[in-house]
GURO-222574 format. One record per residue: x, y negated, z of N, C-alpha, C, O, CB in turn; residue in one letter. Coordinates in steps of 0.02 Angstrom, whole numbers, plus 50000, padded with zeros to 5 digits. Glycine has a CB too. Layout:
REM residues N
XYZXYZXYZXYZXYZa/...
This chain:
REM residues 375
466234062344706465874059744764466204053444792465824048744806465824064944816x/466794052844802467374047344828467454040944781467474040544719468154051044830x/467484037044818467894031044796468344028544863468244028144924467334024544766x/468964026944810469304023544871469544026644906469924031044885469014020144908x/469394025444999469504028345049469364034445054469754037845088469294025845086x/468794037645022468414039745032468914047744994468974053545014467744035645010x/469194043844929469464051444906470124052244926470414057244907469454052844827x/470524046844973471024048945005470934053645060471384057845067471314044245023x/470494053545096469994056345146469944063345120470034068245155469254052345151x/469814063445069469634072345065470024074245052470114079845075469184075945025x/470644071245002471284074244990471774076545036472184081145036471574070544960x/471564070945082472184072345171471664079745205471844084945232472104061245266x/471104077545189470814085445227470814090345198470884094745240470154086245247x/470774092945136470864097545093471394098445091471574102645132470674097045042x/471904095745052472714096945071472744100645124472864106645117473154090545090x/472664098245176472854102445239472674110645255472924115145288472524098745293x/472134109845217471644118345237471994121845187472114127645202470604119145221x/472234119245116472104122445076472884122945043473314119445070471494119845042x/473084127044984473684125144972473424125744899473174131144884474344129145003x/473464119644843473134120444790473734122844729474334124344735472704113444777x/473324122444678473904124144632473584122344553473014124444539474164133044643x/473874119444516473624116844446473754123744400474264127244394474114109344415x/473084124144368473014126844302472524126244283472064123644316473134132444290x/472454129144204471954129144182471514136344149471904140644131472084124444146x/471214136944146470744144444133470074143444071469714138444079470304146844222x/469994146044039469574145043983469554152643957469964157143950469864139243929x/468724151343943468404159343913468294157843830467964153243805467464162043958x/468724163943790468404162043701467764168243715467744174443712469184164843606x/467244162543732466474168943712466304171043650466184166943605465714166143728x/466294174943644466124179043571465394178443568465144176443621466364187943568x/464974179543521464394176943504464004184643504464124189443468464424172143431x/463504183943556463104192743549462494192743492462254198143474462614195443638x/462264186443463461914185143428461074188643490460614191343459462224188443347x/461054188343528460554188443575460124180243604460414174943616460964192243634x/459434181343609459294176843605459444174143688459524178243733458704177043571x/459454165343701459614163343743458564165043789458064165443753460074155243722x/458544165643855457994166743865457894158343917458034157543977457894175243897x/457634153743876457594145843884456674148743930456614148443991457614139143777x/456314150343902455684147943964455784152344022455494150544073454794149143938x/456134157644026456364160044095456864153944123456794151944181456794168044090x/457224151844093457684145144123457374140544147457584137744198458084141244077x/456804138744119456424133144121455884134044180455524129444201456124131944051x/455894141344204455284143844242455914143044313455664138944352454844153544211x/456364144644332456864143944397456814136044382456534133544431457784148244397x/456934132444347456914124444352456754121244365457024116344391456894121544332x/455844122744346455194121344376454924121944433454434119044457454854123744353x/455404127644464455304129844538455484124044587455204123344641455774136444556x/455934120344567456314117244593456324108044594456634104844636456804120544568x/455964105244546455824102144512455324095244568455464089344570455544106944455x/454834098244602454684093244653454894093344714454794099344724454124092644661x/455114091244767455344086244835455014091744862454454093544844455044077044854x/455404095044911455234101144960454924095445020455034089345027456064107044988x/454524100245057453774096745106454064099845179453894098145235452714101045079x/454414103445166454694107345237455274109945240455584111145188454334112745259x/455564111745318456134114545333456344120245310456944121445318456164114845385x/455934124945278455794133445252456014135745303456224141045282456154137145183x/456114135645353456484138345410455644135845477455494130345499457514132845423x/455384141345486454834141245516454474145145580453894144845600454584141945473x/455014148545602455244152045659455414147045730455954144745750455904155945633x/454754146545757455034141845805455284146145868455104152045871454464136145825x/455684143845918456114145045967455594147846012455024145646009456534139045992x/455734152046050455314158046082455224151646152454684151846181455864168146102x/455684146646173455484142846238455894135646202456154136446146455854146846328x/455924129646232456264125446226456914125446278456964126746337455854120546226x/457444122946218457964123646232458244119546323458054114146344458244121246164x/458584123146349459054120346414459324113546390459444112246331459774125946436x/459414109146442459604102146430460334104346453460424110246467459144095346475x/460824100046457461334099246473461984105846436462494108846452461194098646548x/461574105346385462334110046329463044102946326462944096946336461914112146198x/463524105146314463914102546270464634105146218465204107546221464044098446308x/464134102446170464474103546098464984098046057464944091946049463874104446051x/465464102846037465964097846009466034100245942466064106345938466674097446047x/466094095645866466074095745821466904094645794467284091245828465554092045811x/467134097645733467734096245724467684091745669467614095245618468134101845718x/467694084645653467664080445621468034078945566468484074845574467674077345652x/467914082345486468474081145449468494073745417467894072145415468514086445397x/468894068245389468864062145360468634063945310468984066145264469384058145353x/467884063445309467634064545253466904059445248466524060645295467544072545248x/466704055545213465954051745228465454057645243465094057745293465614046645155x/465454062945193464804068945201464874072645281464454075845312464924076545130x/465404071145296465554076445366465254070345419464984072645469466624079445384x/465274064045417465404059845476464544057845465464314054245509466134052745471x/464154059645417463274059145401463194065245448462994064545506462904060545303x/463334070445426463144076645436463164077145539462724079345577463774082045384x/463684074945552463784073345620463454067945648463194068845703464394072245631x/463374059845608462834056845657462144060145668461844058245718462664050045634x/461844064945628461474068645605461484073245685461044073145728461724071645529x/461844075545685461944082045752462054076545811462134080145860462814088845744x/462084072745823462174070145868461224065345884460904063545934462934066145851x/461174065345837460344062745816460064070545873459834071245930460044063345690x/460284075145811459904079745872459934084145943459534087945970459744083245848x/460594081845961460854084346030460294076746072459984077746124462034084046041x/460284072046047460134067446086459354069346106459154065746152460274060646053x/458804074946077458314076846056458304082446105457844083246146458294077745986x/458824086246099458924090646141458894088846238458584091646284459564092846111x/459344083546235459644081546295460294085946309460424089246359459114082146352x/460694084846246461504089846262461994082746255461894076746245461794098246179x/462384085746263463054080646261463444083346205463504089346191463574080646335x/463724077546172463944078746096464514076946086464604071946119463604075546045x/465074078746050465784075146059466154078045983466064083645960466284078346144x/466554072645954466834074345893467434073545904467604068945942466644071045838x/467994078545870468644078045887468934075345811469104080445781468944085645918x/469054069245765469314068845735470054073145692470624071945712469234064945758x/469964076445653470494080545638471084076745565471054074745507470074088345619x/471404077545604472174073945546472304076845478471984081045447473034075645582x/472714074345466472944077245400473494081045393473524083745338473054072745358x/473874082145424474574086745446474174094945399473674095845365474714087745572x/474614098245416474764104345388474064108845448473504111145435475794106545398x/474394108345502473944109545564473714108645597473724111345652473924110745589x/473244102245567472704099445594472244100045603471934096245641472594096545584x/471934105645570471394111545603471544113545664471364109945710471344118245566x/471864119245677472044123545727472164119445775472094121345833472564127945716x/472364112745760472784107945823472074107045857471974108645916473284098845797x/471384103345800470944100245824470474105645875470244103945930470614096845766x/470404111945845470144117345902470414118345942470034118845991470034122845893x/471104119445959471504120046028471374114646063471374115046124472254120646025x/471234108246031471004101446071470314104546111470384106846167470794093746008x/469764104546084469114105746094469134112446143468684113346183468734106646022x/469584116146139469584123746173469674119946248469224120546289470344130546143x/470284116046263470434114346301469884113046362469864115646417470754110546276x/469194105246316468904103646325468174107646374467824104846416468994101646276x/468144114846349467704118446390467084116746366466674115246410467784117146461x/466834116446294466264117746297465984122846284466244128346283466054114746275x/465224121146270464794125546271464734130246186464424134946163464144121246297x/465194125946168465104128646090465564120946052465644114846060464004129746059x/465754126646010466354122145937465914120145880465364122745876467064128345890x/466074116145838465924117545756466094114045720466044108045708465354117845732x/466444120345692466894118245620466634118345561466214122645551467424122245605x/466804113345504466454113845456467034116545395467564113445400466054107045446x/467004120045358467474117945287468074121245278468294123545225467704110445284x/468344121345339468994123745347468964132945357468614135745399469304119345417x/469344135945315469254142945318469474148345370469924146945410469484144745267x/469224153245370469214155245440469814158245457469984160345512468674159745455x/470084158145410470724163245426471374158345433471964159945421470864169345357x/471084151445458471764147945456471604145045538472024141545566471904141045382x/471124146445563470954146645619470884152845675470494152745722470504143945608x/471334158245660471084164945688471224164845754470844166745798471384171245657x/472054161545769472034160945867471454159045907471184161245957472524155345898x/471314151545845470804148345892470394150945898470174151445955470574143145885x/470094153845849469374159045875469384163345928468894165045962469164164245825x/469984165045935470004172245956469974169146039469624171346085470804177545925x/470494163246040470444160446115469844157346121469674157646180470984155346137x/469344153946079468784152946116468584157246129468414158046187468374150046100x/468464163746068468214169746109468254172846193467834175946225468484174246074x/468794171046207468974173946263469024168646329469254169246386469614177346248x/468734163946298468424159346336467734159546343467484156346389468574153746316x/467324163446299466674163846313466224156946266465614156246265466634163446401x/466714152846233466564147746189466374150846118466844152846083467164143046185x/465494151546085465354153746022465554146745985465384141246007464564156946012x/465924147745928466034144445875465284146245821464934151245825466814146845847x/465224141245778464894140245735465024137945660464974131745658464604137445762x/465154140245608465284135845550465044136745500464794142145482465814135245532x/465064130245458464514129645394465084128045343465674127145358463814122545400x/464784127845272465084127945219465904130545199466354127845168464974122145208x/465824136645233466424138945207466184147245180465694149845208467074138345270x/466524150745132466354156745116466424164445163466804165345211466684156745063x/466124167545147466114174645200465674172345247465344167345262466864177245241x/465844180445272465534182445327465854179345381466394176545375465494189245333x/465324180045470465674178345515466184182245535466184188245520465354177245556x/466604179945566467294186245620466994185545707466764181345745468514181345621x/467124190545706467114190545786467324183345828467894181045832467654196445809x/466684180545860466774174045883466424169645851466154165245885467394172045882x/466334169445795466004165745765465214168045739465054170345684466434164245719x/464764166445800464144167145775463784166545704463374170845689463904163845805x/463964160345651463654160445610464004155145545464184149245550463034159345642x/464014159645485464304153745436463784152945367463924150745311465184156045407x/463194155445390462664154845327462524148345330462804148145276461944159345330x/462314140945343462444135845340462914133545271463524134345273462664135045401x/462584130845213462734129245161463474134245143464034132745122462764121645164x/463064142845169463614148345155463674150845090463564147245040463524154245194x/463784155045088463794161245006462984161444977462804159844920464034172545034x/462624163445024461794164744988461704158644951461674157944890461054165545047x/461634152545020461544148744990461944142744931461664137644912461314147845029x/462294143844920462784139144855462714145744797462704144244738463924136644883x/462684150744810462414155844739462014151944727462104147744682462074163644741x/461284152344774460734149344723460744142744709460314141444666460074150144744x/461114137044732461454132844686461454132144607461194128844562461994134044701x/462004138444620462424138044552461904139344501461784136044451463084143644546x/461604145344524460844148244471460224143444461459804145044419460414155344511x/460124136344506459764135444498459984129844434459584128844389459454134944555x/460724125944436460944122244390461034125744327460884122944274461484119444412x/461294132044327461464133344279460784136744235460904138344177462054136944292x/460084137844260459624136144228459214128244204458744128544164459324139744257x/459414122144230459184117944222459674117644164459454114944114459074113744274x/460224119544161460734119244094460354120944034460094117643989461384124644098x/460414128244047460004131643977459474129843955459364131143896459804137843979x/459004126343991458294125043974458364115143944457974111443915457704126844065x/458814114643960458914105443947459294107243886459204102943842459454099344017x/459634111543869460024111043821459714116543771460124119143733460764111943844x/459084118743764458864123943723459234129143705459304131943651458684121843673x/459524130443772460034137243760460794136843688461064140543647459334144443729x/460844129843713461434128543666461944126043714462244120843698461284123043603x/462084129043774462674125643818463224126243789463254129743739462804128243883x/463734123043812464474123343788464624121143867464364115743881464764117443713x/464864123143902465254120643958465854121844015466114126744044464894119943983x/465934114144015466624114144051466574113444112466294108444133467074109544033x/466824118044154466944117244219467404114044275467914117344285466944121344226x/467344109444305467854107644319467824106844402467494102244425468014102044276x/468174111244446468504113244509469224114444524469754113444495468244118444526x/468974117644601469624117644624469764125144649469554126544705469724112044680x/469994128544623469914136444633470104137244699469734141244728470364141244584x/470504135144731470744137244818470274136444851470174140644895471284133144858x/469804130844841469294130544890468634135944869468264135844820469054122544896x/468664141144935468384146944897467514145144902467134146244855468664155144936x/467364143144948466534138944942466344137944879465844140144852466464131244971x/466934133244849466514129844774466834134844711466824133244651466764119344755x/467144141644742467054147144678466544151644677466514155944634467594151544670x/466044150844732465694155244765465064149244697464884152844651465704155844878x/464864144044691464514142544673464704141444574464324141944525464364137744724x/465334140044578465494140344503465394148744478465374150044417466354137244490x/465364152344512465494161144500464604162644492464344166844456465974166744591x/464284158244534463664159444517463374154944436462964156744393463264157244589x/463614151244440463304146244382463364151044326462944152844285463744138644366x/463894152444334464354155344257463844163744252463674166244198465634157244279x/463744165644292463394172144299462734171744271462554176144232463334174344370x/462294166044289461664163544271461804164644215461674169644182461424157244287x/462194157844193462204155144117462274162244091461704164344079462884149144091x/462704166644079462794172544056462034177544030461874179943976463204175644114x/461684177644100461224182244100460684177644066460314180944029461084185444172x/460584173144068460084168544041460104168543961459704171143922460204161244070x/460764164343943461074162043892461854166643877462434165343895461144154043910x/461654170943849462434177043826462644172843782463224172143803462344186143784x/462624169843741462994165443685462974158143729463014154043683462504165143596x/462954156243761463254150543791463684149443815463794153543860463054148443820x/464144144643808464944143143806465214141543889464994136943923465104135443749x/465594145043904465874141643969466754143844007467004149344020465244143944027x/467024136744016467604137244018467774133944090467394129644113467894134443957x/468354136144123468414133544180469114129144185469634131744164468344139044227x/469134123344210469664116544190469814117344288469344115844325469134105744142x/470394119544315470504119944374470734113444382470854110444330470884125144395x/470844110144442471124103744454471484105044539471244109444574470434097344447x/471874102244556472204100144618471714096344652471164094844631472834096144608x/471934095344698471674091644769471584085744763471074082544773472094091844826x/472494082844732472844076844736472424076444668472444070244666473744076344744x/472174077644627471844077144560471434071044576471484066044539471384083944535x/471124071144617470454067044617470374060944597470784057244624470204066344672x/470064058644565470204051044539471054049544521471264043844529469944045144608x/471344052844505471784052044478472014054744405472094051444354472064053144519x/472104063044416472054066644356471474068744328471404069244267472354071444360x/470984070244375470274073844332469844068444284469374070444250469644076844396x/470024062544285469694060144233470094061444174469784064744133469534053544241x/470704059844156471164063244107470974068244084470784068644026471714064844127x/470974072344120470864081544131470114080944093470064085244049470804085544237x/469704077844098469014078744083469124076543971469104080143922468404071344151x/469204070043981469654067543920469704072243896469204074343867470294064443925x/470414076943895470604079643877470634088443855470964092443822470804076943897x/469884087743911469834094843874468934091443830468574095443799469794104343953x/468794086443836468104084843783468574084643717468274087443671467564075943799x/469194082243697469194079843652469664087243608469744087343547469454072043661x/469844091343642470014097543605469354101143567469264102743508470354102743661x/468894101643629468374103643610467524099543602467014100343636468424108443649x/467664095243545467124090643532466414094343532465884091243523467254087143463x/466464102543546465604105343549465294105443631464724105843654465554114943516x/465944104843661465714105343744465184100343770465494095543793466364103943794x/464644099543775464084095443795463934096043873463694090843896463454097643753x/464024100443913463984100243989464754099144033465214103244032463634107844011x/464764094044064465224093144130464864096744190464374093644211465354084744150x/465014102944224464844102744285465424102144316465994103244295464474107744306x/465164099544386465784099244434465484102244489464864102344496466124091844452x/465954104944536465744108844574465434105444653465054107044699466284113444575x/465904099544632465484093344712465534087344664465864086844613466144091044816x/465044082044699465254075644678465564070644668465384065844634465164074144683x/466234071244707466684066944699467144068544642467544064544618466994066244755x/467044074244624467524076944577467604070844492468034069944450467154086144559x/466804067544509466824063444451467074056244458466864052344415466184063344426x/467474053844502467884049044530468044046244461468144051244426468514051744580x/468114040944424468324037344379468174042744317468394041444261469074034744394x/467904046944325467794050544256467484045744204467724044644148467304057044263x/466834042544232466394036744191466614033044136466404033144079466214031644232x/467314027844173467834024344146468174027844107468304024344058468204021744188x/468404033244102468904036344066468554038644004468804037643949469244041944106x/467914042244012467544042643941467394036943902467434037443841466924045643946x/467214030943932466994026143891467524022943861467404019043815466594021743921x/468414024543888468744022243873469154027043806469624025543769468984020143930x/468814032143809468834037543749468274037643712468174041843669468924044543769x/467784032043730467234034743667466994039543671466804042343620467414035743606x/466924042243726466724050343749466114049143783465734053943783467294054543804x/465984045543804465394044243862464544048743834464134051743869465244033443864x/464574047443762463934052343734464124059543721463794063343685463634049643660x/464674061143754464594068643743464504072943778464564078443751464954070943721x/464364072943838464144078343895463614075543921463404070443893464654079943954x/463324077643969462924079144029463324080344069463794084144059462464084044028x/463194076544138463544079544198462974084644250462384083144254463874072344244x/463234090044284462974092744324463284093444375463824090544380462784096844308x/463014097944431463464098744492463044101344543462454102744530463804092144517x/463294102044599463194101844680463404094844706463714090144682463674107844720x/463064096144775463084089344846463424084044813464014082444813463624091144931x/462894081544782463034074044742462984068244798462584068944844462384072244674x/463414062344795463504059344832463214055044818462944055444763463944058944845x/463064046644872462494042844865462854038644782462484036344739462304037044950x/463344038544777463744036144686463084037644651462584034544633464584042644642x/463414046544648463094050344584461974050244603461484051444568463594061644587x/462034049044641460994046744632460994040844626460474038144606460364047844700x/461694036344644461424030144605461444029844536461134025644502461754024444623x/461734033544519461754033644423461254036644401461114034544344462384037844383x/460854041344422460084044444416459704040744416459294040544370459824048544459x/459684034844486459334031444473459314025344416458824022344397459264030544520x/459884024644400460004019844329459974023744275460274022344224460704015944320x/459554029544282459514033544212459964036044188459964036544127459344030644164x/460544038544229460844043244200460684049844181460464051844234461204043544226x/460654054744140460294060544119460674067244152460714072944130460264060544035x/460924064144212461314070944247460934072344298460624068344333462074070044275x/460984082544308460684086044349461144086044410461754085944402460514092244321x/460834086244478461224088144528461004093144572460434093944549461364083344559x/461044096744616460704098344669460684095544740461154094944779460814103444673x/459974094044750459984090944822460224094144877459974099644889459394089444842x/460704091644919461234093044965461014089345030461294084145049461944090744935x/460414092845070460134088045132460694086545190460444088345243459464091945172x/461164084745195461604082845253461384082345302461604086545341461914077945252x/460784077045337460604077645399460304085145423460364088445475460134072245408x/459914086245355459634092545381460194096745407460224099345463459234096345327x/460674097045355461124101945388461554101645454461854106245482461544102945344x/461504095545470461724093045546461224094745585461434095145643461844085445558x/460584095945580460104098645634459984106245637459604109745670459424095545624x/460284107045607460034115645571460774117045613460704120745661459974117745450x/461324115145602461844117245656461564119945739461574125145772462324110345666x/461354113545746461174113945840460634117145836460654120845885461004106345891x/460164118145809459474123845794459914129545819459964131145879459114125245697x/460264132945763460534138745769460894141145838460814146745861460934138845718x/461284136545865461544135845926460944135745986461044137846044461974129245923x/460394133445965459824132046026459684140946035459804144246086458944126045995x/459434143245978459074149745983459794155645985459654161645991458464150745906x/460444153845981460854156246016460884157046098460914161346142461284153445995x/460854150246091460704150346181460004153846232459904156946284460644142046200x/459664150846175459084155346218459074161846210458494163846212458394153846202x/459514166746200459454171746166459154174846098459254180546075459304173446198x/458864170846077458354172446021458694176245958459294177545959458004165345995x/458294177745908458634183045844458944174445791458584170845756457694190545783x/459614173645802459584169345733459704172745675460124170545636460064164045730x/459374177945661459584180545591458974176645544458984174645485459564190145585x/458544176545590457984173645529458144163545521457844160345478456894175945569x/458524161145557458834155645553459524155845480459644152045433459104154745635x/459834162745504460334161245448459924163345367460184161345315461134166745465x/459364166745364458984168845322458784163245278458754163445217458504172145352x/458594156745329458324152145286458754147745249459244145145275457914148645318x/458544146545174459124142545146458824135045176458354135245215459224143345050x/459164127745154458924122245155458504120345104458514122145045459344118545162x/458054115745137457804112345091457944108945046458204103645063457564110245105x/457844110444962458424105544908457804107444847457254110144844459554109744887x/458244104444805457744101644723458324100544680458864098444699457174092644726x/458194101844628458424099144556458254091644562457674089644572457994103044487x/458904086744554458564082744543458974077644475459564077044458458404080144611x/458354074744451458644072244383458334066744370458024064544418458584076644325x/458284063044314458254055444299457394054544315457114049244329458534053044207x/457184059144310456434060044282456104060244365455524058544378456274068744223x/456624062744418456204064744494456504059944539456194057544586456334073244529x/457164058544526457434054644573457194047944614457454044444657457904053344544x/456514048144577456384040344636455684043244671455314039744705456184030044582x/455624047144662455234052444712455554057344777455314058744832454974057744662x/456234059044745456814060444776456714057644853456574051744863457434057144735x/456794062344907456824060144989457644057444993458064061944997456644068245054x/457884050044990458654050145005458504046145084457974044545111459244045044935x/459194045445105459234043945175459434036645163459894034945126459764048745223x/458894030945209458914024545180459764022645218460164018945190458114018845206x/459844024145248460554021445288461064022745262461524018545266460704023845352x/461164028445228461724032945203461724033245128462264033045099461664040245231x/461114033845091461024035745019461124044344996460914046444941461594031244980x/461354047345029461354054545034460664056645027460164053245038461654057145100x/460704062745007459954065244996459764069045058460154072045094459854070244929x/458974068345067458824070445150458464076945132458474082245164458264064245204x/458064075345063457504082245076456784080045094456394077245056457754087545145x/456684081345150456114080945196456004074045234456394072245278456194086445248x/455464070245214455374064245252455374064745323455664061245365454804061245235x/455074068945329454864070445422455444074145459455464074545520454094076545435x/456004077145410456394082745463456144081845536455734085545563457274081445466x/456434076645562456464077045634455784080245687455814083145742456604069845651x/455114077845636454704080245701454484087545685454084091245713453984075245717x/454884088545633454944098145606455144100745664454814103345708455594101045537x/455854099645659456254101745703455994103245778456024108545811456734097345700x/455664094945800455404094845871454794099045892454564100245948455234088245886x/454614100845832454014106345818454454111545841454474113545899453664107645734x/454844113945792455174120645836455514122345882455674127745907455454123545815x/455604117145891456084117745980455834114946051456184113746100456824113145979x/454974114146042454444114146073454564107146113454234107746164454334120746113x/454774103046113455044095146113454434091146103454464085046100455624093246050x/
C-alpha cells in the first residue's frame, strides 16, 4: 500500500502495537486427487463482481441524532487512517457534533498515552482503530468509569467491557474477504492455484483474513497449493520484495501472490522484473491502496477487494448515533460494508474517491446515510 512516507508511517505504528517476529511457514499439500469445484468458485465471484448500489446497512435510526456530541478519534500515521477520519469528520459535520483527532506517536506507548490524552479530554466517545485491545485495557477500563463508550474498528475479537463495538472491518467481516478472494483465485486459475502468502502473523486482523482465504481455497480447491511467507513490520519495502523473489524462485509452480493489505507490495514490482519474475504470479489481496487500482487500471491482472474507507468513517459515527439514541446496534454491527471484487475487467466502473484514489463503493454514500439519520 506505502510508498515512502507512507511505509515509514505504518512501520512506526505497527511497531508500536505490535511486537513482530520473522519466520517463515509453508504447507507440503498432498494431492487428494478430488476435483477442484471452479463453477461454485466462480458462482461467490460473480456475486461480487459489479459496484454495490447501497450501504447494505438499512435500518434507519428510530429519531435523528442530538447535535452537540463530541468525539475524538485516535489517529494512527497512516494515509488509510487520516481518509478514513476526514471521512468522520465529513460526518460529524452532518451530524452537528464536534470532532477532534489525537495524533498517536510511535514510542512503545503511544497508544495508551494517546487514550489517556483523549480520556482526559471528556468526551462523548473515543475511537480507536487497529490497535489491539488488550494493549489498551486501563484505558478502557478508565473511560469506562468515566462513562466514556469507546468504539473500534479493524481489529480482531470480540468487544470487552467498555467497548461498544469492534465489528467495523471486524472478524465477520475480513472472513468474507478472504473467501471471497480466495474464490476469485480458484475460478481465475481453473482450480490450479499454487499460492504464496505473504503477511504479518502478529497482526491478528490480517490472520483472521489469511485463515479465511486458506480455508476457502481448501474447501473449494483440496489440491490447491498454499504456503504462508511471514514478514516483519520493518519488512516493508525493504525485505518483502526479496522475500517474494525468493520464495517464486524456489518454487517456480507458485502462480498467486496474495498479500494480506496493500502495501505489503511496496517495491515488489521492481524486484520481479529485476528477477525476470514479473510473469509468474498474480497478485491478490485486501484494502488495496490508491497504488495498487492504479495498476488495475493500467491492466494489471490482479484481484483485490474493495476496502470503502469513507464508508467506514461514516459507519463509525452511525454506530455511535444509534448508540446514543439508544437504539439496537446489533443490526448495525450485522451489516458488512459495501465492497466488490475488483479486477482489470471492473475497475473503471469501480466507485474510487476522486480526492484520495481509495475505493469508496457507493457513489451517493452520503445522502444514504442522511437518509438514515433522518437529516
Amino acid at each position: 500500500m506505502f510508498t515512502g512516507t507512507r511505509t515509514r508511517a505504518f512501520v512506526a505504528v505497527v511497531s508500536a502495537c505490535l511486537l513482530a517476529s520473522a519466520c517463515s511457514s509453508s504447507s507440503a499439500d498432498e494431492g487428494t486427487g478430488q476435483a477442484a469445484d471452479v463453477a461454485g468458485a466462480q458462482a461467490v465471484a460473480d456475486r461480487y463482481e459489479a459496484a454495490p448500489t447501497d450501504l447494505v446497512l438499512d435500518t434507519p435510526l428510530s429519531r435523528a441524532p442530538d447535535s452537540g456530541k463530541y468525539v475524538i478519534s485516535i489517529e494512527t500515521p497512516q494515509p488509510i487512517s487520516s481518509a478514513k477520519n476526514d471521512a468522520i469528520q465529513q460526518a460529524a459535520d452532518v451530524l452537528g457534533w464536534r470532532y477532534q483527532r489525537i495524533l498517536m506517536g510511535t514510542d512503545a506507548e503511544a497508544a495508551p498515552k494517546a487514550v489517556d490524552q483523549a480520556i482526559a479530554l471528556r468526551p462523548d466517545a473515543i475511537h480507536v482503530s487497529g490497535t489491539p485491545l488488550t494493549m489498551l485495557s486501563k484505558q478502557i477500563e478508565s473511560a469506562r468509569a468515566a462513562g466514556i463508550p469507546v468504539i473500534a474498528d479493524s481489529i480482531a475479537g470480540p468487544p470487552v467491557p467498555g467497548v461498544i463495538s469492534t465489528a467495523l472491518d471486524g472478524d465477520a467481516q475480513v472472513q468474507e474477504w478472504g473467501k471471497m478472494v480466495a474464490s476469485q483465485v480458484i475460478a481465475d486459475s481453473d482450480g490450479d492455484a499454487n499460492v504464496a502468502i505473504f503477511s504479518i502473523t502478529d497482526y491478528s486482523i490480517l490472520n483472521v483474513f489469511t485463515d479465511a482465504f486458506t480455508a476457502q481455497l481448501k474447501e473449494q480447491c483440496p489440491d490447491c497449493k498454499v504456503q504462508l511467507v511471514n514478514q516483519q513490520v520493518t519488512d516493508l519495502g525493504t525485505k518483502t520484495p526479496q522475500s517474494v523473489v525468493s520464495t517464486l524462485q524456489r518454487d517456480p509452480t507458485i502462480n498467486y501472490a496474495l498479500f494480506s493489505f496493500g502495501d505489503l507490495v511496496l517495491g515488489v514490482d521492481a524486484a520481479l522484473r529485476g528477477a525476470s519474475l514479473q510473469d509468474q504470479v498474480t497478485f491478490a489481496g485486501q484494502t488495496p491502496t490508491p497504488d495498487n487500482l492504479q495498476s488495475l487500471k493500467d491492466g494489471d491482472n490482479s484481484v483485490w477487494v474493495g476496502f470503502p474507507v469513507q464508508i467506514l468513517g461514516w459507519r463509525v459515527l452511525d454506530t455511535l448515533a444509534r448508540h446514543f439514541n439508544g437504539d439496537d446496534i446489533a443490526v448495525a454491527d450485522a451489516a458488512f460494508l459495501p465492497t466488490q471484487l475488483l479486477n482489470a475487467d471492473n475497475i473503471d466502473s469501480a466507485v474510487l474517491d476522486e480526492a484520495t484514489g481509495y475505493y469508496a463503493g457507493v457513489a451517493d454514500y452520503q445522502q444514504q446515510f442522511e437518509t438514515l439519520w433522518q437529516k
